[in-house]
C-alpha positions in Angstrom: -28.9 21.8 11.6 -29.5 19.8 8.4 -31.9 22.4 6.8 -28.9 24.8 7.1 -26.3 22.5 5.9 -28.7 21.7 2.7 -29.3 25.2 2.1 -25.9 26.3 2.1 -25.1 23.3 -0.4 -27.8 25.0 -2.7 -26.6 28.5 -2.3 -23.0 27.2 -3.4 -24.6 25.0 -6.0 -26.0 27.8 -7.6 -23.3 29.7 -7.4 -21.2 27.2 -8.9 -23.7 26.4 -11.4 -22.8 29.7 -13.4 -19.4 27.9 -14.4 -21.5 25.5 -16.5 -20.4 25.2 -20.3 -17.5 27.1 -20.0 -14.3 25.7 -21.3 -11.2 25.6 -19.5 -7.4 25.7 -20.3 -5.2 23.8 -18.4 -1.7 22.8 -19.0 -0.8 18.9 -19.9 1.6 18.3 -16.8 -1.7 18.8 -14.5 -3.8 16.5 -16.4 -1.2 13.6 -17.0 -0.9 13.3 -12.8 -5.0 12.6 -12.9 -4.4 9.6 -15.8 -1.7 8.0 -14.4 -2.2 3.9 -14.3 -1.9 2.6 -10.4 1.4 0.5 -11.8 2.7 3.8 -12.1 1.7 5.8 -8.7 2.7 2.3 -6.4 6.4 1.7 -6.2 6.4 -2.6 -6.7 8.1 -4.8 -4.0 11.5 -5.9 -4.6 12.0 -9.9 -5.2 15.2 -10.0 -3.8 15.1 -10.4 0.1 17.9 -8.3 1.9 20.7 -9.4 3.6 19.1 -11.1 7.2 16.1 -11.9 6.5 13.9 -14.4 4.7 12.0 -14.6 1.6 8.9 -13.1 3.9 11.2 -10.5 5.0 11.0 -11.7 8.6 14.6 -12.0 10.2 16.1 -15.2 10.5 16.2 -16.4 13.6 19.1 -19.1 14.7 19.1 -21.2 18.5 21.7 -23.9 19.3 20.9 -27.1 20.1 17.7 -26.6 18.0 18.9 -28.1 14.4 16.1 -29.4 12.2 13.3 -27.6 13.2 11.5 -25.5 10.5 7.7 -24.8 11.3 6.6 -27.1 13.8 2.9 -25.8 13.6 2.3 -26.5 10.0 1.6 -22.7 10.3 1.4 -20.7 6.7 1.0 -17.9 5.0 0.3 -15.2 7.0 0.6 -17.1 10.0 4.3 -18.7 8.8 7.2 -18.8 11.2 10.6 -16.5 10.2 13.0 -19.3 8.4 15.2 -21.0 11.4 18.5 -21.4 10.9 20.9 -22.8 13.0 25.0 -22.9 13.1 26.5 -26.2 12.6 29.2 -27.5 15.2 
């Protein structure tokens, strides 16, 4: 199984070898999508948090009776709590 699988990469090797020191033509709009920077290819997070959640993007979360109580755990980071907010009465 892999004596055929290597021979059939050098039968297309050779093959393809024949395409050596040629030149080819190729328009600019195909070549500019192969040097693009990442920054440009990965659309960036927005700063602003929508309407509902917190700055993580979790949703806020509100309980009566419960007023005071951010992150009882000490927990950060990617272990953080969603911001608790709660209605004043």
């Amino acid at each position: 199984d892999l004596a055929e699988q290597v021979a059939k990469l050098k039968e297309k090797m050779e093959a393809e070898s024949g395409w050596a020191g040629n030149i080819f033509w190729v328009s600019k709009w195909t070549v500019d999508t192969l040097l693009k920077v990442r920054s440009e290819l990965i659309k960036q997070p927005e700063d602003e948090p929508t309407e509902g959640t917190t700055d993580s993007g979790a949703p806020e979360i509100q309980i009566p009776g419960l007023e005071g109580l951010t992150n009882p755990l000490g927990l950060e980071g990617q272990y953080s709590m969603p911001r608790l907010t709660f209605p004043t009465q």
